[in-house]
C-alpha positions in Angstrom: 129.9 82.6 91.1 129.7 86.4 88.8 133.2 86.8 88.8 133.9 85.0 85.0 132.7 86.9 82.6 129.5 85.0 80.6 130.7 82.2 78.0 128.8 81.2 75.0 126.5 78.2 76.3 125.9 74.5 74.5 122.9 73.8 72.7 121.0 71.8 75.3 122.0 74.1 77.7 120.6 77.3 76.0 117.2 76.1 76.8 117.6 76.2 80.2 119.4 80.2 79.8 116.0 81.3 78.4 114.2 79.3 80.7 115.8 79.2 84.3 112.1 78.5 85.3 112.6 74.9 84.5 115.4 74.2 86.6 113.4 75.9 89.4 110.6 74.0 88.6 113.1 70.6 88.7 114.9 70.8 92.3 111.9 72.8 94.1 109.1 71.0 93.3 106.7 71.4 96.5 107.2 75.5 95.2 104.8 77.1 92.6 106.2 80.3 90.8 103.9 82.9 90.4 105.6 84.8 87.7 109.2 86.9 87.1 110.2 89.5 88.9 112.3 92.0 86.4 114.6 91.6 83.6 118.0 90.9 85.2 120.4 88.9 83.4 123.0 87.7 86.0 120.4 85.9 88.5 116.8 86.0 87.4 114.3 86.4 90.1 110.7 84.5 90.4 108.1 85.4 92.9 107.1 81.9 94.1 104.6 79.9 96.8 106.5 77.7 99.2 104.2 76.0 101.4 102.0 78.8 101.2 103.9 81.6 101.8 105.0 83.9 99.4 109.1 84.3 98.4 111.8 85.7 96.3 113.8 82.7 94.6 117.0 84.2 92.4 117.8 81.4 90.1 122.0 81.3 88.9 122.7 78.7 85.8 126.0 77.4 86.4 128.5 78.3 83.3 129.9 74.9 84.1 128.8 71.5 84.7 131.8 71.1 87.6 131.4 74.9 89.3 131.9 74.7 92.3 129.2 77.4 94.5 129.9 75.6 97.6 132.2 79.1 98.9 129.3 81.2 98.0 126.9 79.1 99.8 129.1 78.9 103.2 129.5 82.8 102.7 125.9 83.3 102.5 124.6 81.6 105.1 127.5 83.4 107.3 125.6 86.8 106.1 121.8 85.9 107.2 123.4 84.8 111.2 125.1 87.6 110.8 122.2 89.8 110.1 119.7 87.8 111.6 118.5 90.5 114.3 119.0 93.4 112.3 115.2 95.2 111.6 115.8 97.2 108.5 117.8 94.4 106.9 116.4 90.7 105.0 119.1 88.7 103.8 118.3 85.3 101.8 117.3 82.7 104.0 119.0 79.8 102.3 121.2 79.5 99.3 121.7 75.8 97.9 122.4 74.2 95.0 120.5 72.1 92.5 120.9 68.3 91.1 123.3 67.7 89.1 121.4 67.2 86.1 121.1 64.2 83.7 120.7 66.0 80.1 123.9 65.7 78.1 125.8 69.5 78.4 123.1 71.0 81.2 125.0 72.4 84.1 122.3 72.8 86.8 121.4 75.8 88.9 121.9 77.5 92.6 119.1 79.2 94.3 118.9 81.9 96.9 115.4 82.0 98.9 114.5 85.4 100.8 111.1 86.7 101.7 108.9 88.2 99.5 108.0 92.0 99.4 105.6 93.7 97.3 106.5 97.2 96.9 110.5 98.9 96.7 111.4 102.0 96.9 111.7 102.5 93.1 108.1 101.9 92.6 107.0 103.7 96.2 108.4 107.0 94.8 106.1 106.6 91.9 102.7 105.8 93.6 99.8 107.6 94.5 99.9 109.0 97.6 103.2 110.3 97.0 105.2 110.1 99.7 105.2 113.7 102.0 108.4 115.8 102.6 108.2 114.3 106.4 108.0 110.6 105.1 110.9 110.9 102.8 113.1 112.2 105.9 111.5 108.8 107.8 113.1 106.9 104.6 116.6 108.9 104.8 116.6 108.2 108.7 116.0 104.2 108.4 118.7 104.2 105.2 121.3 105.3 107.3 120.4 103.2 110.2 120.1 99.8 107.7 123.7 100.9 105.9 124.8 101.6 109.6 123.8 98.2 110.9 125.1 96.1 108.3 128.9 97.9 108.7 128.7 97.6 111.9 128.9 93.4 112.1 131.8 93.6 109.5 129.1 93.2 106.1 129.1 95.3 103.0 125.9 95.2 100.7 127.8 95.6 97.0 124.7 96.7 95.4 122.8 99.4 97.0 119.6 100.4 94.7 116.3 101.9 95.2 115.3 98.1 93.8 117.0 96.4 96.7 115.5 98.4 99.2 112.1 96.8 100.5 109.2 99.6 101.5 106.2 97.8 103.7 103.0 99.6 102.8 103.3 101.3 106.5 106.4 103.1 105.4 109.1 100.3 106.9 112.6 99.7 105.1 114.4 96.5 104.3 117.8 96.3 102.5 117.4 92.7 100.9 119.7 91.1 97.9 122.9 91.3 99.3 125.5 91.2 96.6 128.4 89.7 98.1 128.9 87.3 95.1 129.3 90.0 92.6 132.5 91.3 91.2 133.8 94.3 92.9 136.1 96.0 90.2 134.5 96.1 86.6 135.9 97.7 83.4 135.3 100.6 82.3 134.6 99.9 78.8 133.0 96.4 79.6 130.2 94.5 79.3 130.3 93.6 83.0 128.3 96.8 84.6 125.3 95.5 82.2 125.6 92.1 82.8 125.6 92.4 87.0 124.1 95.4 87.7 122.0 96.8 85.1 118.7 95.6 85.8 114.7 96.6 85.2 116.5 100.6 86.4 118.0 100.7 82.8 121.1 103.1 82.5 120.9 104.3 86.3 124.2 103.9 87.8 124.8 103.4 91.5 128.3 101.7 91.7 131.1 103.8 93.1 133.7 105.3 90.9 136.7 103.3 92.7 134.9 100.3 91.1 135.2 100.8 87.4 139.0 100.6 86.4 140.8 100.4 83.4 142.3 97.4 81.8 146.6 98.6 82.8 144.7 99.6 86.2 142.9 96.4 87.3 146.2 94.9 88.6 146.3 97.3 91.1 142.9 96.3 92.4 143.6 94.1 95.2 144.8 96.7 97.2 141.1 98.6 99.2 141.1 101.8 97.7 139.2 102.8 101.1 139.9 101.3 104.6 136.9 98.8 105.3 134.6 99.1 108.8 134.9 97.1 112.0 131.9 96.1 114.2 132.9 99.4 115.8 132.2 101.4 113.3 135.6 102.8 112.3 137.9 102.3 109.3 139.4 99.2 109.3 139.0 96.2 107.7 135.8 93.7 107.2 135.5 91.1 110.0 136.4 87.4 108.6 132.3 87.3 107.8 133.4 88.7 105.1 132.0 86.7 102.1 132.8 88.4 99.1 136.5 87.3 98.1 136.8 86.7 94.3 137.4 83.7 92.3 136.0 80.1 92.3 137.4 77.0 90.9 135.3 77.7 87.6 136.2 81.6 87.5 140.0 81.1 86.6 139.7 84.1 84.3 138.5 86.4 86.3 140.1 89.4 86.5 141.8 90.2 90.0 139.4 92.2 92.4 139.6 94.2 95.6 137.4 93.5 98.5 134.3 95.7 99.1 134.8 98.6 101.3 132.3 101.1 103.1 133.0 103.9 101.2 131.6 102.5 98.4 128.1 101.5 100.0 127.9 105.3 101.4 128.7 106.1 97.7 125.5 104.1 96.8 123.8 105.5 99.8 124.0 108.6 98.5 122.8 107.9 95.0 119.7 106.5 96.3 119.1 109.1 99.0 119.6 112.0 96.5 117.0 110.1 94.2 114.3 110.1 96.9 114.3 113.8 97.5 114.2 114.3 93.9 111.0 112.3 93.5 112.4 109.5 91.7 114.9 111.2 88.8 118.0 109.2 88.8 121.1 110.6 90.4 123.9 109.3 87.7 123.9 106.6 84.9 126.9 104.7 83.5 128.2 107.7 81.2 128.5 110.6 83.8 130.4 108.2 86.0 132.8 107.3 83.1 133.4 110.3 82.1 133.8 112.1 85.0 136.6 109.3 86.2 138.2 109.7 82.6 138.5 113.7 83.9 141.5 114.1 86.4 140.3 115.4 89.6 136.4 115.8 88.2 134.3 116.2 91.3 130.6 114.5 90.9 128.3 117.9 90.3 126.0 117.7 92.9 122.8 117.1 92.4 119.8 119.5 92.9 117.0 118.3 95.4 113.7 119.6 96.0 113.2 123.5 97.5 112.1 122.0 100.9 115.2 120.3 101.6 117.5 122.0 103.8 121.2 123.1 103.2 122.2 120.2 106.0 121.1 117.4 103.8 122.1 118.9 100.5 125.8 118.7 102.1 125.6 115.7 103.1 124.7 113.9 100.2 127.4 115.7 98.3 129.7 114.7 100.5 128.2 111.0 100.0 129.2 111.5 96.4 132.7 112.5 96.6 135.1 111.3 94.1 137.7 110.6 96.7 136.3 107.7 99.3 138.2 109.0 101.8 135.9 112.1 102.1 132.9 110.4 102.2 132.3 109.7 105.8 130.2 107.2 107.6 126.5 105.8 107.8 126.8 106.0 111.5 128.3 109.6 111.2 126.4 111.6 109.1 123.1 110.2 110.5 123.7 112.4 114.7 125.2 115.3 112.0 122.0 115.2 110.5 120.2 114.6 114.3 122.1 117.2 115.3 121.3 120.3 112.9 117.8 119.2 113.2 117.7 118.0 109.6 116.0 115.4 110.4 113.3 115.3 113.1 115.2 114.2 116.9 111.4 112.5 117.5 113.2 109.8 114.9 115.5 108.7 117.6 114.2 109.3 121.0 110.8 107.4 120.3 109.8 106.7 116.8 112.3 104.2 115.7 111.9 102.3 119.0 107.9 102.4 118.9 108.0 100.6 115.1 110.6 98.0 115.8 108.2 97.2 118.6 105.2 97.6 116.3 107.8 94.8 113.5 108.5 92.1 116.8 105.8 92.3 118.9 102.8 92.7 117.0 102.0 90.1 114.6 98.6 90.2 113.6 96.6 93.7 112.5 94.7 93.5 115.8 97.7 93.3 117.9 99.2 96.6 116.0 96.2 98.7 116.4 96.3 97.8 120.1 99.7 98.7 120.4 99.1 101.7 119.2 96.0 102.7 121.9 98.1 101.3 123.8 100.8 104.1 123.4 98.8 106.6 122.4 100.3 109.2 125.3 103.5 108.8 124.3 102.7 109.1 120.2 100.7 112.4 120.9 103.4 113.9 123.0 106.5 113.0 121.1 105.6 112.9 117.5 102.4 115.7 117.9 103.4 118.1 120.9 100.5 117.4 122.5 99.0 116.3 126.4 96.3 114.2 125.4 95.9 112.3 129.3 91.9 112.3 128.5 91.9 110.2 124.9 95.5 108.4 126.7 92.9 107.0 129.4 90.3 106.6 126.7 92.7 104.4 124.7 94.4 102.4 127.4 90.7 101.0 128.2 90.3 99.8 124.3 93.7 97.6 124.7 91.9 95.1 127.4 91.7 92.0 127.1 88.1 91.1 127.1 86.8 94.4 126.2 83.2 94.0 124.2 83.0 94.9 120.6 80.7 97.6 120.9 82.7 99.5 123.4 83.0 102.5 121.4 79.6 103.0 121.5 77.1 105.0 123.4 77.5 104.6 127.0 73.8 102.5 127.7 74.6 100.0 124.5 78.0 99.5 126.5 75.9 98.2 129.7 74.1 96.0 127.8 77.1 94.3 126.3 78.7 94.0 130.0 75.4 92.9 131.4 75.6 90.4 128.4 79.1 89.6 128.8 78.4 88.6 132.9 75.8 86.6 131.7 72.3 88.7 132.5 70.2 89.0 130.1 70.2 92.2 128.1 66.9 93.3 128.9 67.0 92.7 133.0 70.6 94.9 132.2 68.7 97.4 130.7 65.8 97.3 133.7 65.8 99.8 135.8 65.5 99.2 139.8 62.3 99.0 140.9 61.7 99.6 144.4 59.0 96.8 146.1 56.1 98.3 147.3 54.7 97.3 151.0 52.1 95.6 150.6 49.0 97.8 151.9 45.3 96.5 152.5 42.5 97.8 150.4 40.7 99.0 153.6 43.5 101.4 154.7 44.9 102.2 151.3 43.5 106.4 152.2 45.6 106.0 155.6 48.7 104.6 153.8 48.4 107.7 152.0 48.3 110.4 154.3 51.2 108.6 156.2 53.3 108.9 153.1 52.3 112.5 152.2 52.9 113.5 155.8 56.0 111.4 156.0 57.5 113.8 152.6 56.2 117.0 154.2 58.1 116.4 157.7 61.2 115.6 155.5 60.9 118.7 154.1 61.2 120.0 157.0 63.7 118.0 158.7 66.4 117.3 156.2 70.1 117.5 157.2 72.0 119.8 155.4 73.2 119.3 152.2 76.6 119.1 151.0 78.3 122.6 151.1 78.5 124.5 147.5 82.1 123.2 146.8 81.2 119.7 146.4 79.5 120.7 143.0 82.7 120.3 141.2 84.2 116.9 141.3 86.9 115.3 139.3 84.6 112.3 138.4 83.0 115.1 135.4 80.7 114.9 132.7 82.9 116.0 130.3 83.0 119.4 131.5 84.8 118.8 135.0 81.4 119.5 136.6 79.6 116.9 138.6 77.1 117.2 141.4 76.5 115.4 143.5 73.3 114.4 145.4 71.3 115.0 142.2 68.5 113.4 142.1 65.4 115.2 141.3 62.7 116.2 143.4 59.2 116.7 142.6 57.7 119.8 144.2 55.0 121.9 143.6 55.9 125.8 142.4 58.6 125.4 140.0 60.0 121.9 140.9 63.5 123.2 141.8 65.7 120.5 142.5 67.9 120.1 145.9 65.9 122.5 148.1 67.6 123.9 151.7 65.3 124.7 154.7 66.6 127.4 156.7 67.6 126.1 160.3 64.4 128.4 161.9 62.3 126.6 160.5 63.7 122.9 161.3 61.7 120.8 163.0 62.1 117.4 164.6 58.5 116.2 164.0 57.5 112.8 164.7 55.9 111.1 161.6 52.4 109.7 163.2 52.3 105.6 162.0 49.3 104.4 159.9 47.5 102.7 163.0 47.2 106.3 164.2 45.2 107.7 161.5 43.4 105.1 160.8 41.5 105.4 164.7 41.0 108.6 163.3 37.8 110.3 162.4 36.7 111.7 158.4 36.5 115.1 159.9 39.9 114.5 161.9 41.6 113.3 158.9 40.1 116.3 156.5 41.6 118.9 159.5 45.1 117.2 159.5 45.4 117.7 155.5 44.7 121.0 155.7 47.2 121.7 158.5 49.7 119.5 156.5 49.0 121.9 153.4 49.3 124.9 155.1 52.8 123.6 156.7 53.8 122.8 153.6 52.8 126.3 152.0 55.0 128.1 154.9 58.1 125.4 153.6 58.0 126.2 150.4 57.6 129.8 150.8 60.9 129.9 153.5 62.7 128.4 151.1 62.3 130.2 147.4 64.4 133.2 149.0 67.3 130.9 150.1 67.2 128.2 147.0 67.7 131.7 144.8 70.9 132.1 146.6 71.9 128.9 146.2 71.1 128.8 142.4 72.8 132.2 142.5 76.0 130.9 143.8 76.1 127.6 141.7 76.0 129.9 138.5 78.7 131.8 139.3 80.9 129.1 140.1 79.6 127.4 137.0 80.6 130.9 135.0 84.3 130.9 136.5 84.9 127.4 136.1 83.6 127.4 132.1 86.2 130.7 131.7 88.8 128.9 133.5 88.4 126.0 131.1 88.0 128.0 127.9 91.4 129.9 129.1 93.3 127.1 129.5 91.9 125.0 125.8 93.1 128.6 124.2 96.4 127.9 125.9 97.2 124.4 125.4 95.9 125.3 121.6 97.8 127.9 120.6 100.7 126.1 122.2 100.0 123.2 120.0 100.0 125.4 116.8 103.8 127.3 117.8 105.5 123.6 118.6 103.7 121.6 115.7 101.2 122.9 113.3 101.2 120.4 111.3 101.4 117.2 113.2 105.0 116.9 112.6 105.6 112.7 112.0 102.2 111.8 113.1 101.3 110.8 109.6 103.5 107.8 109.6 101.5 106.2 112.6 98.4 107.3 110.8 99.9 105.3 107.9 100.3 102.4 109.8 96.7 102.3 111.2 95.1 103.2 108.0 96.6 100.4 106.3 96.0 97.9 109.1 92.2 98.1 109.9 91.4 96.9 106.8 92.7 93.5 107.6 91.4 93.4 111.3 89.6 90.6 112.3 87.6 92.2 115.5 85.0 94.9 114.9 86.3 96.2 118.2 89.7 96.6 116.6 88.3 98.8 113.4 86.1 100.8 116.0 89.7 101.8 117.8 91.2 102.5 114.6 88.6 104.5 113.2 88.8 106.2 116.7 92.5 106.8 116.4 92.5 108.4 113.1 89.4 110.7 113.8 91.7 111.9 116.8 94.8 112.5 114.0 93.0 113.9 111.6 92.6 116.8 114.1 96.8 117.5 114.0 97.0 116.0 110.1 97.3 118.4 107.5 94.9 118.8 104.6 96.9 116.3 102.3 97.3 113.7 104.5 93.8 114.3 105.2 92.4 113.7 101.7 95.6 111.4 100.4 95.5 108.9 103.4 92.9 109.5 106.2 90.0 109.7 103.5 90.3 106.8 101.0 90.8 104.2 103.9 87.7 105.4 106.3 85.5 104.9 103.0 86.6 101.3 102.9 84.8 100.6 105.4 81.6 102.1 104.9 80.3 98.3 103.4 82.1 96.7 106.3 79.6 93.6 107.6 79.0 95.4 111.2 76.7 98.2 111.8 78.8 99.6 114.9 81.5 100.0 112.1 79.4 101.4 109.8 77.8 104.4 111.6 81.3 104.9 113.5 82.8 105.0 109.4 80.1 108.0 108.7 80.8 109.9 111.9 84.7 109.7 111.1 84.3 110.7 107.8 82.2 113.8 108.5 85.1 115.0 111.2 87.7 114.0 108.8 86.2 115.9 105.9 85.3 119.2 108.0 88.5 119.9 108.8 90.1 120.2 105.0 90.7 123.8 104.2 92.7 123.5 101.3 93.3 121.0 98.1 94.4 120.2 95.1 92.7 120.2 91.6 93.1 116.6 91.7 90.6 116.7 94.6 88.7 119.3 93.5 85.5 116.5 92.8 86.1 115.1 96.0 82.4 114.2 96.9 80.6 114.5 93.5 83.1 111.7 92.6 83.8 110.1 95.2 82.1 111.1 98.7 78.4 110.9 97.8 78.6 107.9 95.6 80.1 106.1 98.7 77.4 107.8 101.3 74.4 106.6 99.0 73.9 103.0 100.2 73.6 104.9 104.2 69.8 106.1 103.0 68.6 102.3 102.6 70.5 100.6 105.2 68.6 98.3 107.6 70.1 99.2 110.6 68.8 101.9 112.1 72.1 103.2 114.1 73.5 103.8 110.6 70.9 106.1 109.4 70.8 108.1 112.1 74.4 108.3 111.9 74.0 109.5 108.4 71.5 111.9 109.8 73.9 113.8 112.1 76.2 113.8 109.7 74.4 115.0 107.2 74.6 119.0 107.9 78.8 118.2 108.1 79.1 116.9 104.6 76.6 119.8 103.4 78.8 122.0 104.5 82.3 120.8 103.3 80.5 120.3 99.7 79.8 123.6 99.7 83.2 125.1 101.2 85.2 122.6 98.3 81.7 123.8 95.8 83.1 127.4 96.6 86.8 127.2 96.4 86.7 125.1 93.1 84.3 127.6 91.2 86.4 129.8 88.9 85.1 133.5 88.7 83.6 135.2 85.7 85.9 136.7 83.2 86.1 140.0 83.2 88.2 142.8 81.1 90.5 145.7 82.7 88.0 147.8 84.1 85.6 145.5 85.7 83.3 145.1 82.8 81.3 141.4 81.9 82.2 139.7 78.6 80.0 139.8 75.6 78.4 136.7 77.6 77.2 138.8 80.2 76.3 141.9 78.2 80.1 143.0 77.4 81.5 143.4 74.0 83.6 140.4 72.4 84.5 140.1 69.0 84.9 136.9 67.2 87.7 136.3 64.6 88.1 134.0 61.5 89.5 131.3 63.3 86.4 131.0 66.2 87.8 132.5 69.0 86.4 134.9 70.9 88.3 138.1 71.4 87.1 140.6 74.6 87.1 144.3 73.1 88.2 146.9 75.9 87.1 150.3 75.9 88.6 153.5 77.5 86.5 156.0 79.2 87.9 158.9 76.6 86.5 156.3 73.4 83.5 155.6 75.4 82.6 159.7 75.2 84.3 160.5 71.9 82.0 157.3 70.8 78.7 158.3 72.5 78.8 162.4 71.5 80.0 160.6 67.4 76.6 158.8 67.7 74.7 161.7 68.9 76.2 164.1 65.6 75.1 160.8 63.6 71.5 161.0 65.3 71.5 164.8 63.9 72.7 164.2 60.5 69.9 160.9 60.4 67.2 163.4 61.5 67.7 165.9 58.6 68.4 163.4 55.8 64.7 162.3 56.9 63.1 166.2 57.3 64.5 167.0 53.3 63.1 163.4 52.0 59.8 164.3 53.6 59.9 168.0 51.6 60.6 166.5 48.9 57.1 164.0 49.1 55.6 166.8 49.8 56.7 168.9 46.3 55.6 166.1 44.2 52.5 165.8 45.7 51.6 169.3 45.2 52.6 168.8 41.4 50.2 166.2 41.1 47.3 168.1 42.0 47.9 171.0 40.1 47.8 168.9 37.0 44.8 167.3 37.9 43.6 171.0 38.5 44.7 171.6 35.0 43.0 168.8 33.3 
C-alpha cells in the first residue's frame, strides 16, 4: 500500500479512480458522506456521518484486484493502542478493507476511519482573530510535546504538515493522519513527492532532505541515515510497533526504502513551526530542497521569523532544519532548552498543560468546562496572571455547586427568593419580612398599654448594658469594604436619631418598669404627672449622652479613616505588583479562549452567567486585542439569549469589557457605530424590566468609550508648515489641471514684500483715478465755453 508507483488503470476501473465515493458509498452503507475534504491523490478523504457522528474516512483504490493491505491494516491498528492515551495525538480508529467487488477489472478499496476536526493549523493561521504572539508559543509548546509523545512509544508520523495537525476552536492540538504506509525514500526527479505528499498545500515541501535520493543512490537506502528513538527517548532504533516497513505482495517494484527515523519528523517539525511564526508563508517547497541537496554541503538558509520572536527560538528551528540529521536534536530536547531560556512561558509546564488535559478528559459537556474552570479559578489567576484573587477564588468555588440556582449571580434579595424557592416556600413568604405578634391588648386599657411601653423604652435608655467596645466595628464577615458593625440596628430617637447611643455609668439606673395593672389604678391627673416626669427623664438622657455619642462617632471615623488608607495602600501594592510581573495577562487569553467559545453552547443559564462572570474578571488583565478580537464578539452573542438574567448580565459585561480598551486598530476603528449600537438597540424595547435598567447603568459606560474611540479615530485638520488652515478653512490652495488641490505656503519675508507690493499698487491705482477725473473735468469746461460762444 503507496510504495508502487501508480499504474495506468482498466476501463471499468477508471470509474471508480474518479469516483472513490462509490466504493465508499458500497461497503459503508449505514455512513452518509457530506462532501470531500481536499484534493489529494494518493488517498482521498470524505467528511462523512456514521451513526450520527461526524468522521474523516481516507478512501485507497487498490491498484490490484489481489493486493494484499492486510500488513497495513495489522500495522495500523498497532499505531492507535499504541497511541491510544496520548492527548495531542488522533490516530485512525479502524482501517479495513472493502468487498471484493463483482464488476469485471474493479479492484475494491481500503478505508481508514479517524475523527473528524473542523479547523487545522493551515487554515487557523489564516483566520480572523489571528492568532496572538502568546498563542502561537502555546502551539510551538504542544508540537513539541505531540512529536515528543509519539517517539517516545517507538512511532514516527512520516508526514508532518500544518494539514495534519488538528486545532480545536479553544486552541488544542492533534497530530492525526499518520503516514506509516507511505514511502520513505522518493526520487528526486520523480513523480512520487506529488503523488503522496503534495496535497491541497501545493508546492510546500515538508519532507526531509535524507528522503529524496537519486536513482545510483536509492540502493543505499536501507541503511537509517539517522539512528531511530526508543520509548526512552534516545537514538536508537523504532520499537517492533513499528509499522512502516516497505513492500507488499502487490508492490514488487517498489524501489528499496529505509525505515522512518526521528530526525526526519524534527525536520518536518521544524518546517511547520517556522511557518507558524511567520504567519502562514511556507518554509520550503520541492525546488529549494532539491537544489540545495544537489549543492555539496548547502546548509538550509534559515528562515526569517517575525520581530517578536526571540533569538532562543530562531536557533532552534535552524537547528531543526539542518542538512545533517545528526544535528538536529530531539522533540523532548529542545522543548526544557526552550523552557529553560524562557523562550517559552515555564506557566506551559508547571500548570497549563496539566489544567487543559483535565479540561480534554474530564469535562465533557460545555457546562462541565466552565465549571472547571470556576472551579480553578485561584490557581489560573496565580499561575497564568500573577495575581491573588482569594475574593473572586471564593466567589467562583460557590458557582461550581451542585444545586446552585440559576439566578445566583444576581442581586443578593433575587438570590433568597430562588433558595426560599428552591426549599420549597413560597417566594413571597421568602421575601416577607418577620413580623413580630403583637400582645393582644383590650380596648379599655389600650392608653395604659401605652405608657407601659413608652416608660418601658425610656428606662432602657437608661439601663442598657454596655455596648460592644469600639474594636468590634471591624469584622472579617465585611461588606465589601472589610468593615462590619455589629449591633446595628437602628434606633429611633428624638434630636438627631443617632444610632447605637451609650449612657454614661452616672447616670445608670436600675429602675423597675411599673406593670400595666399599676397604671391603670391610677388617676388622669396621676397619669398626666408621670408623663411629664418620664419626659423630663428622658430630656436629662438624651442630653448626658450627645457629649459622649460625639466621642464615640469621633473615634469610629477615625478608625474608619485608617482602615480605608490601609486598604487603598495595599490595592496600590498588589497593583502595581501585578503590572511589573504581568502587564498584560501573560497566557490568560488561552482560558479566556476556551470560555468564550464554550458559553455559547451551554445548556444552564447559570453556566453563561459564570462565564460571562469569568471573562468580565479577564478582561481586567486582557490586553486591548484580545479585548476587541475575542472578549467582545462572543459577550454580544448573547445579548438575544432567551433569559433575562443573561441578558442584563450580557450588557453589564460588555460595558466593563468595552471601558477598558485604550488602544485599536483601524479595523476597529467603527467598533460601535457598526457593531456595538446596532447590537444594544433591541435593550430599549425589551420586556423585562431588569434588562433595561441594566441598559440604563450602562448607558453613561458605552457614552463614554464611543467617545474616547470617536476621539482617537478623528484625523486632525490639515494644515501647511507654519500652522496655517487650508484654503478650506480660509488658507490658500491652488488647484491644477488635473483636479487636485495643491496647498500654497507662504514665508513671512513674501508675506511683507507681498503686502508693502500691494500698498505701492494701491498708490499707483489712486493716481491713475485723480488724472482720469482732470481730465473729465477739462472737457467739461470745453463744453461750456462753446455753448458760451454760440
Amino acid at each position: 500500500m503507496g510504495n508502487a508507483v501508480p499504474r495506468h488503470a482498466a476501463p471499468a476501473q477508471q470509474a471508480y479512480i474518479d469516483k472513490p465515493e462509490r466504493h465508499l458509498i458500497e461497503d459503508m452503507r449505514n455512513t452518509i458522506v457530506v462532501g470531500r475534504i481536499g484534493n489529494g491523490r494518493f488517498t482521498k478523504s470524505y467528511h462523512c456521518k456514521e451513526d450520527g457522528v461526524s468522521v474523516v474516512v481516507k478512501v485507497y483504490v487498490k491498484q490490484d484486484v489481489d493486493e494484499d493491505l492486510e500488513q497495513w491494516r495489522v500495522g495500523i491498528a498497532k499505531v492507535a493502542e499504541a497511541l491510544r492515551h496520548c492527548p495531542n495525538l488522533s490516530p485512525y480508529r479502524r482501517a479495513f478493507a472493502g468487498k471484493k467487488p463483482a464488476g469485471r477489472g474493479v479492484t475494491g478499496a481500503a478505508y481508514c476511519v479517524r475523527q473528524h476536526f473542523w479547523s487545522n493549523l493551515y487554515d487557523r493561521l489564516g483566520t480572523r482573530p489571528f492568532l496572538s504572539f502568546v498563542e502561537k508559543q502555546w502551539v510551538a509548546y504542544q508540537l513539541l510535546r505531540a512529536v515528543e509523545q509519539c517517539h517516545a512509544r517507538g512511532v514516527g508520523h512520516g508526514d508532518l504538515t500544518c494539514e495534519n495537525v488538528a486545532v480545536t476552536s479553544w486552541t488544542w492540538l492533534l497530530l492525526v493522519d499518520f503516514a506509516s504506509f507511505k514511502p520513505t525514500i522518493l526520487k528526486d526527479d520523480g513523480p512520487e513527492f506529488d503523488y503522496y505528499f503534495c496535497g491541497s498545500r501545493g508546492s510546500r515541501c515538508y519532507v526531509a532532505p535524507e528522503r529524496f535520493l537519486s536513482d545510483q543512490d536509492r540502493a543505499a537506502a536501507a541503511a537509517p541515515a539517522a539512528a531511530a528513538v526508543a520509548p526512552d527517548n534516545s537514538a536508537s532504533e523504532f520499537s517492533s510497533a513499528k509499522v512502516n516497513s516497505p513492500s507488499s505482495s502487490g508492490a514488487a517494484a517498489a524501489a528499496p526504502s529505509s525505515e522512518l527515523t526521528a530526525a526526519m519528523d524534527v525536520f518536518s517539525l521544524g518546517c511547520v513551526l517556522a511557518e507558524v511564526f511567520r504567519n502562514g508563508t511556507p518554509t520550503f517547497d520541492l525546488a529549494t530542497v532539491v537544489r540545495t541537496l544537489k549543492t555539496k554541503d548547502a546548509e538550509f538558509e534559515a528562515p526569517t521569523l517575525e520581530k517578536k520572536c526571540p533569538r532562543g527560538l530562531c536557533d532552534a528551528i535552524a537547528a531543526m532544519l539542518a542538512r545533517d540529521p545528526a544535528k538536529r536534536g530531539s522533540a523532548v530536547d529542545h522543548r526544557r532548552k526552550l523552557e529553560a531560556d524562557g523562550v517559552l512561558p515555564r506557566e506551559f509546564s508547571s500548570f497549563v498543560y496539566d489544567f487543559f488535559v483535565k479540561v480534554l478528559l474530564e469535562a465533557k459537556t460545555p457546562d462541565d468546562r466552565v465549571a472547571l474552570v470556576c472551579a480553578e479559578y485561584g490557581s489560573i489567576m496565580r499561575e497564568m496572571a500573577g495575581v491573588d484573587d482569594p475574593d473572586g477564588a471564593a466567589f467562583f468555588k460557590r458557582r461550581t455547586k451542585v444545586g446552585d440556582d440559576d439566578q445566583n449571580l444576581l442581586e443578593d434579595d433575587e438570590c433568597d427568593v430562588e433558595n426560599a424557592a428552591s426549599k420549597g416556600q413560597p417566594p413571597a413568604a421568602a421575601k416577607k419580612k418577620k413580623e413580630v405578634p403583637s400582645s393582644a391588648t383590650p380596648p379599655r386599657g389600650r392608653i395604659a398599654h401605652l405608657f407601659a411601653a413608652f416608660a418601658e423604652r425610656a428606662s432602657g435608655l437608661s439601663s442598657s448594658n454596655d455596648e460592644d467596645d469600639d474594636d468590634s466595628y471591624f469584622d472579617d464577615d465585611d461588606d465589601g469594604r472589610g468593615i462590619k458593625k455589629k449591633n446595628s440596628s437602628p434606633s429611633s430617637t428624638r434630636g438627631g436619631g443617632q444610632r447605637g447611643r451609650r449612657v454614661p455609668a452616672s447616670n445608670k439606673k436600675n429602675t423597675k418598669v411599673p406593670s400595666i395593672d399599676a397604671f391603670e389604678e391610677l388617676s388622669t391627673e396621676d397619669l398626666v404627672a408621670r408623663t411629664e416626669a418620664l419626659l423630663k427623664a428622658y430630656e436629662d438622657v438624651e442630653a448626658a449622652t450627645v457629649e459622649e455619642t460625639k466621642k464615640a462617632d469621633d473615634l469610629k471615623q477615625r478608625k474608619l479613616t485608617s482602615a480605608s488608607a490601609s486598604s487603598k495602600r495595599a490595592k496600590k501594592v498588589r497593583s502595581s505588583s501585578r503590572s511589573r510581573k504581568k502587564p498584560n495577562g501573560g497566557s490568560l487569553v488561552l482560558v479566556a479562549q476556551l470560555v468564550c467559545v464554550t458559553m455559547r453552547h451551554a445548556r444552564w443559564p447559570r453556566t453563561k452567567l459564570s462565564a460571562l462572570a469569568l471573562l468580565s474578571r479577564f478582561g481586567v488583565y486582557l490586553d486591548d486585542e484580545a479585548r476587541l478580537q475575542r472578549l467582545v464578539p462572543h459577550i454580544v452573542s448573547l445579548l438575544d439569549d432567551a433569559t433575562a438574567a443573561v441578558r442584563a448580565r450580557a450588557v453589564r459585561a460588555l460595558a466593563s469589557v468595552v471601558a477598558r480598551v485604550e488602544s485599536f486598530g483601524a479595523s476597529d476603528a467603527a467598533l460601535f457605530p457598526k457593531y456595538v449600537f446596532p447590537s444594544l438597540n433591541p435593550m430599549f424595547a425589551d420586556t423585562e424590566e431588569s434588562v433595561v435598567v441594566a441598559f440604563a447603568e450602562s448607558l453613561a459606560t458605552f457614552a463614554e468609550a464611543a467617545a474616547r474611540f470617536l476621539d482617537k479615530n478623528r484625523t486632525p485638520p490639515a494644515t501647511n508648515r507654519f500652522g496655517g488652515a487650508t484654503e478650506e478653512e480660509g488658507g490658500g490652495t491652488s488647484t491644477g489641471s488635473s483636479g487636485a488641490t495643491a496647498t500654497t505656503t507662504t514665508t513671512p519675508a513674501e508675506a511683507a514684500t507681498k503686502a508693502s507690493s500691494g500698498d505701492d499698487d494701491d498708490d499707483e491705482n489712486d493716481e491713475n483715478d485723480d488724472d482720469e477725473n482732470d481730465d473729465d473735468d477739462d472737457d467739461d469746461e470745453k463744453r461750456a465755453s462753446s455753448k458760451n460762444k454760440k
